[in-house]
C-alpha positions as CSV (number, residue, x, y, z in Angstrom):
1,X,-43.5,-67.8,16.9
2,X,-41.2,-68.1,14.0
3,X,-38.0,-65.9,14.1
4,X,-38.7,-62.8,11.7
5,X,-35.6,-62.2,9.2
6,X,-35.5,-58.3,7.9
7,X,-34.2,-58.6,4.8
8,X,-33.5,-55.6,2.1
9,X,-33.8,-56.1,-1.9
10,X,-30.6,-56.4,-2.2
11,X,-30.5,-59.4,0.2
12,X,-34.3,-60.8,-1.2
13,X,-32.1,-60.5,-4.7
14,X,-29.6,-62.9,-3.5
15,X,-32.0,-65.1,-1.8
16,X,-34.1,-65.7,-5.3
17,X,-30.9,-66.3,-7.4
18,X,-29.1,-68.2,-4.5
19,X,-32.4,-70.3,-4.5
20,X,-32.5,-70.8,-8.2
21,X,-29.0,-72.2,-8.4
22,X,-29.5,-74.6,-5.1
23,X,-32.7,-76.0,-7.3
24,X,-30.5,-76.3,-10.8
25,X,-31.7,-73.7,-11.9
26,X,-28.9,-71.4,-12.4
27,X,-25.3,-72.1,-12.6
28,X,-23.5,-71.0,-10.1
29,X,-21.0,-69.0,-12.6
30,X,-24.0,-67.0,-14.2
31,X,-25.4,-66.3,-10.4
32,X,-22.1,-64.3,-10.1
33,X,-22.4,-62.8,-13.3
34,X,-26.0,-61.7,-11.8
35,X,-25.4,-60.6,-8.7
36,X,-22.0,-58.7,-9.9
37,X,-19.9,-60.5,-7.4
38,X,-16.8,-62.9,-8.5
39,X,-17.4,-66.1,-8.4
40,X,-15.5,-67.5,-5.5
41,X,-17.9,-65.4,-3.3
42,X,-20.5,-66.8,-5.0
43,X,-19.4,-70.2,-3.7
44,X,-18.8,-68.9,-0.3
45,X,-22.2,-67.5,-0.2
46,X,-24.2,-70.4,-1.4
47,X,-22.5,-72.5,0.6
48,X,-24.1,-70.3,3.8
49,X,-27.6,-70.4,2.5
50,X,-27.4,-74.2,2.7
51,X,-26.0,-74.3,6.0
52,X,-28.5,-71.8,7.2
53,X,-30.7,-70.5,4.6
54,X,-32.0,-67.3,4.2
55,X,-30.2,-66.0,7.8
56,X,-27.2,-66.8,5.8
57,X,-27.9,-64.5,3.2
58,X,-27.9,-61.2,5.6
59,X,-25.2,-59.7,6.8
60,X,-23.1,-61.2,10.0
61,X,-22.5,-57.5,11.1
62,X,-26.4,-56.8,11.2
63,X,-28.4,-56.5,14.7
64,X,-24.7,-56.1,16.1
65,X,-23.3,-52.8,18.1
66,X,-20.7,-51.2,15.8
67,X,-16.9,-51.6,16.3
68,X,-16.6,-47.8,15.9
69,X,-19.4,-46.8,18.0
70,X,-18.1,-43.6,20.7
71,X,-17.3,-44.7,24.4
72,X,-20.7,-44.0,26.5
73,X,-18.0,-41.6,28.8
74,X,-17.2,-40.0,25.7
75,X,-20.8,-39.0,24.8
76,X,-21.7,-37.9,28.0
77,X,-18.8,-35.6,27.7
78,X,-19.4,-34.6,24.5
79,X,-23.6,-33.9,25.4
80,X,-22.4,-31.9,28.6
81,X,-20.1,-29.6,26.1
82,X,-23.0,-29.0,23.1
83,X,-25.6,-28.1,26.6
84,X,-22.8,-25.9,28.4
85,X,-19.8,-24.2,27.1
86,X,-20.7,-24.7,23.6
87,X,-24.3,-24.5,24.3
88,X,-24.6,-21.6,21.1
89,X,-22.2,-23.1,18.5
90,X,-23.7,-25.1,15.3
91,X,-22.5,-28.8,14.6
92,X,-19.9,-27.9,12.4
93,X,-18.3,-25.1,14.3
94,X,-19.3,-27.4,17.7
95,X,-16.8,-30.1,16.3
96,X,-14.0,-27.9,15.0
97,X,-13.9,-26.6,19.1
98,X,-14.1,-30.0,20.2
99,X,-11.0,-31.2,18.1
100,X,-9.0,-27.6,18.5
101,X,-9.6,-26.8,22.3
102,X,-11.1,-30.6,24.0
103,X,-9.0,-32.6,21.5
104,X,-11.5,-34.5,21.0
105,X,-11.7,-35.9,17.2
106,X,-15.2,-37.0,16.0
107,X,-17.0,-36.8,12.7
108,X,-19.7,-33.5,11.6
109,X,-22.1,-36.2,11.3
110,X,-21.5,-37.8,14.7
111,X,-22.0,-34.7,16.6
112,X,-25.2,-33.9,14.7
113,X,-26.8,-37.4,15.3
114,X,-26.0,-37.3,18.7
115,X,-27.1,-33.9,19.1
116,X,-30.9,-34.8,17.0
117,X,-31.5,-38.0,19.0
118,X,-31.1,-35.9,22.5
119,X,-33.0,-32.8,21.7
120,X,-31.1,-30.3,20.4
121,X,-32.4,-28.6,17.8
122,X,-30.4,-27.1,14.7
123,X,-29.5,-23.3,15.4
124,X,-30.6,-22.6,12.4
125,X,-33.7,-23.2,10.2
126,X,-32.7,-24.4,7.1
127,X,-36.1,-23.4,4.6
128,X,-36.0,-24.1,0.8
129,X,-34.0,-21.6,-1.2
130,X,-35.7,-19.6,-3.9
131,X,-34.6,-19.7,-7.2
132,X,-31.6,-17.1,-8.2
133,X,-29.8,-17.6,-11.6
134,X,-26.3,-18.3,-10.6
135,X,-23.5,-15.4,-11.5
136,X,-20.3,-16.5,-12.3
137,X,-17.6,-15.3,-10.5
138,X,-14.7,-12.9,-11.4
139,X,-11.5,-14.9,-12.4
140,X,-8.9,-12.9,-10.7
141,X,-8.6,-11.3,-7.1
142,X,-9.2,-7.8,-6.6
143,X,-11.6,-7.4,-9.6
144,X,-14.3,-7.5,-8.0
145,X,-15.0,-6.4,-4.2
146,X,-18.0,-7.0,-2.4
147,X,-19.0,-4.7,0.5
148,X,-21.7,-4.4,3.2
149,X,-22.7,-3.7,6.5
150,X,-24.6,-5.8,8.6
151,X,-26.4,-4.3,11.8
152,X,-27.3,-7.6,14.6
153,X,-27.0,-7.6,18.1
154,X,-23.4,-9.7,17.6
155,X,-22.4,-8.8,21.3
156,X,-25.7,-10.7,22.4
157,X,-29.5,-10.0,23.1
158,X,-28.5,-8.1,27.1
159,X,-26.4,-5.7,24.2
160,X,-27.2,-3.2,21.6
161,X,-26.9,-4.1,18.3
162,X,-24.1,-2.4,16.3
163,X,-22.5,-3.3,12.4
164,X,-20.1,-5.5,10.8
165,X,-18.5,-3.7,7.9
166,X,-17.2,-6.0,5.6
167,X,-15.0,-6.5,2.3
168,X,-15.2,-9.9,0.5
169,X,-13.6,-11.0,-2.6
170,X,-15.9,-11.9,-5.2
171,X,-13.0,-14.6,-7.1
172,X,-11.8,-16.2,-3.5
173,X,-14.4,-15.1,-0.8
174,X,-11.4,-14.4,0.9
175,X,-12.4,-11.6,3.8
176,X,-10.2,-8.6,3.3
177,X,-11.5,-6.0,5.8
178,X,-14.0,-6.6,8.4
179,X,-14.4,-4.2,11.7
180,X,-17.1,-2.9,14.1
181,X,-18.6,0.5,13.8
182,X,-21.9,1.8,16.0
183,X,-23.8,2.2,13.0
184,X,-23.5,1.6,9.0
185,X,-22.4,5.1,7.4
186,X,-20.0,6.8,4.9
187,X,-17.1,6.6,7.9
188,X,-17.4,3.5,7.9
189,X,-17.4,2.7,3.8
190,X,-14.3,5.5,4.4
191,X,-12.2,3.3,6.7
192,X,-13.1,0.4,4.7
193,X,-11.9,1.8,2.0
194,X,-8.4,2.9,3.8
195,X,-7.8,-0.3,4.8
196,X,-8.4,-2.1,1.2
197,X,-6.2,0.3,-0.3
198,X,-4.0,0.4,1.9
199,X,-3.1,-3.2,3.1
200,X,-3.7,-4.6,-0.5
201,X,-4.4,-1.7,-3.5
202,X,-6.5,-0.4,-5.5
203,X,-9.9,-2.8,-7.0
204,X,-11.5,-2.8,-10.3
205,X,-15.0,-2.4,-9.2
206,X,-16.9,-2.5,-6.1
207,X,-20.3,-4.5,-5.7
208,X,-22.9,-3.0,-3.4
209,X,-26.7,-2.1,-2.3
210,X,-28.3,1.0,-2.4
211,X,-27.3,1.9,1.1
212,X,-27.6,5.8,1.5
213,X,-24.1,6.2,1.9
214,X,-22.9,4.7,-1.5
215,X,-26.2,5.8,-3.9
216,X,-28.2,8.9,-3.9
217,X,-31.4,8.1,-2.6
218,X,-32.7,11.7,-1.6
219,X,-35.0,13.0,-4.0
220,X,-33.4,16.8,-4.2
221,X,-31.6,18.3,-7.2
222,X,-29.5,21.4,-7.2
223,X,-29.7,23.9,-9.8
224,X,-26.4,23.0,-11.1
225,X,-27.2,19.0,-11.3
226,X,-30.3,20.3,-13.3
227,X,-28.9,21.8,-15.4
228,X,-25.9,19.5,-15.8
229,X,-28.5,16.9,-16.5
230,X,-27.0,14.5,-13.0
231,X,-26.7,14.0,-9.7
232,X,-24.0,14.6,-7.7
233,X,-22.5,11.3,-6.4
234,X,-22.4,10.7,-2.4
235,X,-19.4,11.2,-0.4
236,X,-18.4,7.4,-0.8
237,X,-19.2,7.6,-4.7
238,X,-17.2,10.6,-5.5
239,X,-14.2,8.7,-3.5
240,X,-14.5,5.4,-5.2
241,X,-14.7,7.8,-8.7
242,X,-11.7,9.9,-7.7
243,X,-9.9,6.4,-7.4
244,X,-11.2,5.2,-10.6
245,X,-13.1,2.1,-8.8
246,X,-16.6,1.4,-10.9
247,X,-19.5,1.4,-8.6
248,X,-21.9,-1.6,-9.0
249,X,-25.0,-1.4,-7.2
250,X,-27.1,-4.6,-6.3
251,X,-30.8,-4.5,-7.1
252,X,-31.3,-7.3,-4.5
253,X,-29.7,-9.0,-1.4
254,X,-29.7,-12.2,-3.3
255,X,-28.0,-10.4,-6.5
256,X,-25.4,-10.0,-4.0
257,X,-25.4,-13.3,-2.2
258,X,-21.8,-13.8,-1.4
259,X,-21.6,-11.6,1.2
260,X,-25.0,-12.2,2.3
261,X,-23.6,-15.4,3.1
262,X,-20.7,-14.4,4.8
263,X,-22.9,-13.0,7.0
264,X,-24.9,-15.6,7.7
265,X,-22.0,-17.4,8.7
266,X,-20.5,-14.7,11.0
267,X,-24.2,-14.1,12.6
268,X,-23.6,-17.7,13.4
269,X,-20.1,-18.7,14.3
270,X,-18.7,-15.2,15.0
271,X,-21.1,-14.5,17.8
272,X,-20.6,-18.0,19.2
273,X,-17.1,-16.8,19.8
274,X,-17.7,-13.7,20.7
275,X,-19.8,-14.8,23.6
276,X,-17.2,-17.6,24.4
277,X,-14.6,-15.0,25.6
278,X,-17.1,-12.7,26.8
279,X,-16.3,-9.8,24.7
280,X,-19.2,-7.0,24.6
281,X,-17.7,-4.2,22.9
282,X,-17.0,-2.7,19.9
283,X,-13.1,-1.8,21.1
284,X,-12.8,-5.9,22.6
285,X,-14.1,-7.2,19.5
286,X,-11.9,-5.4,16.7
287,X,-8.7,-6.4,18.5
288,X,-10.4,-10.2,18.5
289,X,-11.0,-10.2,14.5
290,X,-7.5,-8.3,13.9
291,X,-6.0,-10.9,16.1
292,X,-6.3,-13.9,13.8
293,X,-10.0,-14.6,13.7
294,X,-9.6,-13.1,10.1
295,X,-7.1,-15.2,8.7
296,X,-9.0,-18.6,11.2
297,X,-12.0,-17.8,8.8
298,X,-10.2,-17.5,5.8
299,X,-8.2,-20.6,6.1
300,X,-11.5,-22.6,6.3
301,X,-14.0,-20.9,3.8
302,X,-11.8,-19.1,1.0
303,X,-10.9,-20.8,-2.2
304,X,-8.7,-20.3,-5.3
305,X,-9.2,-17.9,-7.7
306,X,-9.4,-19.2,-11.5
307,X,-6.5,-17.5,-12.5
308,X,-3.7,-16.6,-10.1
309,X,-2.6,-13.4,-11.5
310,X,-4.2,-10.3,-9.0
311,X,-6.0,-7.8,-10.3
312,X,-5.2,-4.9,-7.6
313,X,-3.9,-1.6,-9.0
314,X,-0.8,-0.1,-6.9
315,X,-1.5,3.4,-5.7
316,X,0.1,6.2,-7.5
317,X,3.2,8.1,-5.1
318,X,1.3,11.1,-5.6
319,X,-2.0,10.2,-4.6
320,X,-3.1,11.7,-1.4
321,X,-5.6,9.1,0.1
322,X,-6.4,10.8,3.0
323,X,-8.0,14.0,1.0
324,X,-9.9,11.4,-0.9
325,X,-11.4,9.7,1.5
326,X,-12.3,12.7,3.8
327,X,-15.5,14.5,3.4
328,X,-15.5,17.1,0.6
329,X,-17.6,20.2,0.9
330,X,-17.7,23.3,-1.6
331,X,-17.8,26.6,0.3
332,X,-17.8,30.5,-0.5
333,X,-15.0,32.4,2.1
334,X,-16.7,35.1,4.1
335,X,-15.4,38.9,3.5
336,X,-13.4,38.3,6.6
337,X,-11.3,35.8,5.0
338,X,-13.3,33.1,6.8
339,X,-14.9,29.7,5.8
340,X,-18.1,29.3,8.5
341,X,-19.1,25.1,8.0
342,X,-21.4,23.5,10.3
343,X,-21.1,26.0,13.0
344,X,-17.1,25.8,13.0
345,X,-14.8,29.0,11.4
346,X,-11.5,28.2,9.6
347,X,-9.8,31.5,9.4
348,X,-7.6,31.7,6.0
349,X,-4.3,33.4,6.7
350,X,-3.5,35.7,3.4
351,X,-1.6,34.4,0.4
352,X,1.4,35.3,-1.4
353,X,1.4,39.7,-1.8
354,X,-0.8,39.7,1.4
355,X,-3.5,38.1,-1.5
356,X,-6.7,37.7,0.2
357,X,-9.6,34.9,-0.9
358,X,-12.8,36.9,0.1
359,X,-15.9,35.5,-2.2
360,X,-13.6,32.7,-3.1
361,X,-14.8,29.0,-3.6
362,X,-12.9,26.6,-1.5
363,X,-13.1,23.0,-1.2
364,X,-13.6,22.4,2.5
365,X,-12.2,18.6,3.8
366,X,-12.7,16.7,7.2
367,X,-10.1,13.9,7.0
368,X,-10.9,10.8,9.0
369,X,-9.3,12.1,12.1
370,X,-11.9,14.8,12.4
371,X,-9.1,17.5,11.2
372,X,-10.0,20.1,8.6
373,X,-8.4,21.1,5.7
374,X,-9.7,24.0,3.0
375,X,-8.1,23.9,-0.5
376,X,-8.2,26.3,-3.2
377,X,-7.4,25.0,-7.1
378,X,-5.7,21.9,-5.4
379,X,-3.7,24.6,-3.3
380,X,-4.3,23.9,0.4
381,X,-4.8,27.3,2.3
382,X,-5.3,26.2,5.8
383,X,-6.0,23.7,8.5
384,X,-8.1,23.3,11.5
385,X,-7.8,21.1,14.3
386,X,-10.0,17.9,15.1
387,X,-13.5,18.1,15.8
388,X,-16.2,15.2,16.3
389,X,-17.3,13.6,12.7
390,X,-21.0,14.0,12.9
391,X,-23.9,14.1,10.8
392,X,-25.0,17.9,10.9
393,X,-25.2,17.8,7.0
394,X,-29.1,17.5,6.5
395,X,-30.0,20.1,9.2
396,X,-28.1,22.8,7.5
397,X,-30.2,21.9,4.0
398,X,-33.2,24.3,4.4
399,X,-33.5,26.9,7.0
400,X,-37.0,26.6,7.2
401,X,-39.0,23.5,6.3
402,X,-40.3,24.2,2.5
403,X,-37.3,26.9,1.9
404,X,-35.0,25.4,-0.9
405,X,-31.4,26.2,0.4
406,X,-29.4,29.3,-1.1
407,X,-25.8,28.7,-0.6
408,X,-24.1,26.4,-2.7
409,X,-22.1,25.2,0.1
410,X,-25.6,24.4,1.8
411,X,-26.8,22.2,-1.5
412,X,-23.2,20.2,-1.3
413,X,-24.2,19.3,1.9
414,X,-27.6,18.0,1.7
415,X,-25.8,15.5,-1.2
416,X,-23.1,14.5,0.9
417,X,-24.8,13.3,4.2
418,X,-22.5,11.2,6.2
């Protein structure tokens, strides 16, 4: 049985002109010219077809174990690190561990062969993305922010599930603020808020969905919105209007798509490290992505902005951040001098003259602390001390199922729900 030579069309291309010039058929300079080699490895090729004719043609290298081919001791080690320790990493997060921690230095596309030829499956399904017209970024950082919550069970599936609060800029996906919260609510957006402003000032606009915290999605109107012809904003939208911040919902998850992805990847990678240290609480995990995680992630995935200049806006001396992210409610004081708001009494001591505010309408704030404060014409009047931030707000709407509420402070309420 005659030897079988496997030969590409590159290499049956070289053969046929190769051929033509051994017959006289071609000179050798215009078989260069053909094959786009120069012409001294022209010569050096034809002269290896005559010595061994079309074997000469192929490639020495081919059929051969490669030079750079891994140590079998390495793979081993490598296969018993994907099955064990890093049993619930992906390839490229697998091979950033094995070169950071194991010190071991081998390609993305090593580790996934290797991986694929022994059984291990892809963490994730990749399946074919929809069509989304693409929207340009924003040039500068800080113009645009965008911010979501994402409820998964990130402390694994023995674990409740709890949500990732998060804050990514649109120009440099750089993640700005990210923390764990029990659930996704207007305290959360609130602390989210503290900390943008706070560690890095004031954005132009803020992208978001239609998550009851930032829109109105209740269907009740107050007598005073009908007649002013609108709704009252939420307790996260009048903050973000007090601090002149345009509100931008998203009518899709793919509108918003950048922190969608960032998601994606913290669904992936975070929990993979999260389960490597064996942290399983909310407390454990902030001090993990305050303790460098944050800037780890931002080193690898964020990019430069178009144009360096930032776009944050310094906060004003005079602006009092903690009134303006606390929850605001409008409220009539009792005869007795009293404001009574979901089952608590702030007693108002009197004014200047002994001036009482009976029948008065107060602005009623719960700072982030849980403290209260009651203000009257930007004048505050009193203060309470902490109580638990809860959400008692829709209860107090109606007293009796079909009963539309009476009290104004009752209707500010049913807008604001934490």
């Amino acid at each position: 049985m005659k030897d079988v030579i496997g030969m590409s069309q590159r290499d049956r291309q070289r053969y046929h002109v190769l051929r033509m010039v051994n017959e006289g058929k071609l000179k050798l300079f215009l078989a260069a010219q053909s094959l786009g080699i120069s012409y001294r490895q022209a010569k050096r090729m034809l002269g290896r077809y005559r010595l061994q004719g079309a074997q000469g043609i192929v490639h020495r290298s081919r059929g051969r174990p490669s030079h750079r081919r891994l140590d079998t001791r390495l793979v081993d080690r490598i296969l018993k690190l994907s099955a064990g320790k890093y049993e619930d990493f992906n390839d490229s997060h697998f091979t950033q561990k094995l070169l950071e921690v194991e010190g071991i230095r081998v390609s993305r596309e090593m580790v996934r062969q290797l991986r694929r030829a022994h059984g291990i499956k892809a963490k994730r399904h990749r399946r074919p993305r929809r069509h989304h017209k693409r929207r340009e970024r924003r040039s500068n950082e800080g113009m645009m922010i965008q911010v979501d919550g994402s409820p998964h069970r990130w402390f694994g599936k023995d674990f409740p599930p709890c949500c990732l609060i998060s804050a990514v800029d649109d120009a440099t996906a750089r993640w700005l603020v990210g923390f764990f919260i029990e659930f996704e609510c207007s305290y959360g957006y609130f602390m989210m808020l503290d900390q943008l402003v706070t560690k890095y000032g004031i954005p132009a606009s803020i992208y978001h969905d239609y998550h009851g915290s930032m829109v109105r999605n209740d269907s009740h109107w107050t007598i005073e919105e009908e007649l002013a012809g609108e709704r009252e904003p939420t307790q996260v939208g009048r903050a973000l209007r007090t601090l002149g911040i345009t509100s931008i919902p998203a009518s899709s998850p793919q509108a918003k798509g950048r922190i969608e992805r960032h998601f994606g990847v913290q669904q992936d990678r975070l929990v993979a490290e999260l389960a490597l240290r064996g942290i399983h609480t909310i407390l454990k995990a902030n001090a993990f992505l305050a303790g460098g995680y944050i800037e780890e992630y931002n080193r690898l995935f964020a990019r430069q902005a178009q144009s360096p200049e930032l776009f944050w806006r310094k906060p004003s001396r005079d602006l009092d951040l903690r009134r303006i992210l606390s929850f605001h409610y409008q409220c009539v004081v009792g005869n007795d001098n009293a404001v009574r708001i979901g089952g608590h009494i702030i007693d108002i001591p009197p004014g200047k003259g002994n001036r009482g505010y009976a029948k008065a309408v107060v602005e009623v704030c719960q700072l982030l602390d849980g403290s209260w404060r009651v203000y009257h014409k930007d004048v505050m009047l009193a203060t309470a001390p902490p109580t638990p931030i809860r959400e008692p707000i829709r209860a107090l709407c109606h007293d009796r199922p079909g009963v539309r509420a009476r009290s104004k402070s009752r209707l500010i309420y049913m807008a604001s729900a934490i």
